[in-house]
C-alpha positions, 0 to 999 in steps of 0.5 A: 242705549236709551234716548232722552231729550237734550238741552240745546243752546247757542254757545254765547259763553266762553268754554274753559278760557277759549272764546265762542263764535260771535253772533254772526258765525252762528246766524243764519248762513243765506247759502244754506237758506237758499240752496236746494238739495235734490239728492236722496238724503237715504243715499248717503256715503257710508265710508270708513273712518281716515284721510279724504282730502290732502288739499292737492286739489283745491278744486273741490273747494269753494272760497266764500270769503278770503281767499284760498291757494296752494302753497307747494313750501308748507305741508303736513302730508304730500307736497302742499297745503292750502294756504287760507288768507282773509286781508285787513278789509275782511272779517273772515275765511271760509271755504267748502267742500260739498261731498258728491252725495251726501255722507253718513257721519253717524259713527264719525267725527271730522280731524284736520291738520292746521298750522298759523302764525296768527291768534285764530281758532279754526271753526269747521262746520257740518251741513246736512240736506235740511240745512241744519248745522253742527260746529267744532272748534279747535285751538292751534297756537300760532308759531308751531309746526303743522300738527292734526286738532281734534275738533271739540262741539262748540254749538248747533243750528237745528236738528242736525241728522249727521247721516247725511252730512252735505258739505263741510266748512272751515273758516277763520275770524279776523279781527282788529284790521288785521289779516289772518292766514291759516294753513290747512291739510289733511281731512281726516275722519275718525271714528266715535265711540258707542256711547258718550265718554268722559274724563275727569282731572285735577291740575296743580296737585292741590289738595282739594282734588283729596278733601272734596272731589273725594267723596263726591266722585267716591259715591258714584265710583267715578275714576279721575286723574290727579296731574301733580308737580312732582317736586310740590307733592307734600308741601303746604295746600298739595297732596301728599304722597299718602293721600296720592296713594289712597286716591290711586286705590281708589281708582284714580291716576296719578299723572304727571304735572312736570316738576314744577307745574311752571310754563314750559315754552321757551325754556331750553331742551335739556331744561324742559326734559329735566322737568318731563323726564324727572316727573316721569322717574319721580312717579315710577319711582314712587309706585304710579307708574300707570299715571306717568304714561299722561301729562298736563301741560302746566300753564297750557303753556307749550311750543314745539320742543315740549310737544316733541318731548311728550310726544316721546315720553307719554302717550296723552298729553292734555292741553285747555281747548275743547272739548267733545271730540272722537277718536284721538288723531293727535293724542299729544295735543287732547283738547280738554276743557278748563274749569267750566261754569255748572252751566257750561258743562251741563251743555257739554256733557249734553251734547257728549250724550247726544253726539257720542263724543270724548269729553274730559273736564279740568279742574284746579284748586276746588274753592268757592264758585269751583267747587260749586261749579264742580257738584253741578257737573258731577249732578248733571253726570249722574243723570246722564251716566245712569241713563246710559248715556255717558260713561265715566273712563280713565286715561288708560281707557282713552289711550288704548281703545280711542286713539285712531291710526293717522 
């Protein structure tokens, strides 16, 4: 693969509607300064991707700041958890974990298994000998069960060698006086792919997606997906059946946007199985029988029995978070990333090159500063894809070679 220089900067914007680290997550850590490492950063651990630590001994964990126990009534795998808590007097949580030598992250990505009932987006953070740092972010709605994130690259520090990784970090940020209690288990290390990988979507059926993501997407070859509610398809400003058809002979998936496109948290079961089942007849019924197989989530709105539903009915389902992970752990909740700024995603797809990650961008209705911001990317696509350094894939492509075995 071809090597080229990469952009990198401090991610002070807010990335598809998920805010970025403050200031002082980013800033320089007096740990990191002033510790030494004497071990040989050529000896690293070089292991297979899959789970390392199930939080049953909480030992091998440093509490920096807040507090961290084992809570026996909450787990995702084995008998407990770790239990994470940061009071109303604390600005955050932080733990860590140092590996006994440092360890090869050059083909992996870490996953965890969170759960809160508070507003937090867990920020987990990669160390290596010099000190130079990389940071993955997800979003966990509070409220639900336990369920494994993929971790999307929200920022780096330095010139990160992910061969010898020396510890790893989870933290937490509080705010407004308020305490905060994140639980987590169930480490994992999955597997990245050989060369950055990208997906490109449309949400709410409008017709846009058809008279101008068309041709721009048409003259590289770039597939997409088109995510419709199906009970909108020909009504006034959303495709049609027509144009659906030629965008699916075009290389594009017709996936499923529920009936409505409407929120679905909160609504009954047999309620939000009408809207998820009646789209997946509807498209099977009408020739797009591959695109019912991976869902939107309308709203990005959710709750426990709408993952349990889509979790039975397809295999992704894609919600707004972020993006730049590695293999699926969890291909019910993929994070993507919504309607980025053209800056915003030239950085992503930078760092989608430089770490090898799966990034899938979502637009909506493409008008004004969208459509604007939707040729930036696909420019900065095109020089990465035809240096080799990216390559455009399906759903399909994402469903059958990068979903990791939990």
């Amino acid at each position: 693969m071809k090597r080229r220089a990469y952009l990198v900067t401090a991610a002070a914007a807010t990335l598809g509607g998920c805010s970025a680290l403050s200031d002082s997550e980013t800033s320089d850590d007096p740990d990191d300064e002033n510790e030494t490492d004497s071990s040989d950063p050529s000896d690293t651990i070089d292991e297979e991707p899959g789970s390392f630590d199930q939080f049953d001994d909480l030992s091998m964990w440093e509490v920096m700041e807040g507090a961290l126990e084992l809570d026996e009534e909450r787990a995702y795998v084995g008998d407990q958890s770790g239990r994470m808590t940061a009071d109303e007097s604390e600005e955050r949580v932080m733990i860590k974990r140092r590996f006994d030598s440092p360890r090869n992250l050059s083909d992996e990505f870490p996953a965890l298994a969170f759960a809160t009932e508070d507003d937090v987006d867990p920020v987990v953070q990669l160390s290596d000998t010099d000190g130079n740092r990389l940071l993955l972010q997800c979003n966990v709605e509070p409220g639900l069960p336990f369920a494994h994130h993929d971790l999307g690259v929200i920022d780096t520090v330095g010139d990160l060698d992910l061969s010898a990784i020396k510890h790893i970090k989870i933290s937490a940020w509080a705010s407004d006086d308020r305490s905060i209690t994140v639980w987590v288990d169930d480490l994992q290390f999955v597997s990245r792919p050989e060369t950055g990988k990208v997906l490109i979507q449309f949400d709410g059926g409008t017709e846009t997606a058809y008279t101008q993501a068309r041709s721009t997407l048409s003259e590289y070859d770039y597939p997409a997906t088109a995510f419709v509610p199906t009970d909108r398809v020909g009504g006034s400003g959303y495709l049609d059946q027509d144009q659906l058809e030629t965008l699916q002979s075009d290389g594009w998936t017709i996936g499923s946007q529920a009936t409505t496109g409407s929120g679905l948290a909160g609504d009954s079961e047999s309620a939000q199985r009408d809207q998820i089942e009646g789209a997946v007849a509807w498209l099977e019924d009408n020739g797009f029988e591959d695109g019912a197989n991976y869902f939107s989530y309308p709203l990005n709105r959710y709750d426990e029995t709408t993952l349990g539903i889509v979790e039975e009915t397809h295999d992704v389902g894609f919600v707004g978070g972020y993006a730049g992970h590695g293999s699926l752990l969890n291909p019910a909740l993929a994070p993507r990333t919504v309607s980025p700024s053209a800056d915003e995603a030239r950085q992503l797809l930078e760092w989608t090159a430089q770490f090898r990650t799966i990034t899938t961008l979502t637009y909506s209705d493409l008008s004004g500063d969208s459509a604007a911001a939707f040729e930036g990317m696909v420019s900065t696509l095109t020089d990465l894809e035809s240096a080799g350094d990216l390559e455009v894939i399906t759903p399909d492509d994402l469903a059958s070679d990068y979903i990791q075995d939990a």
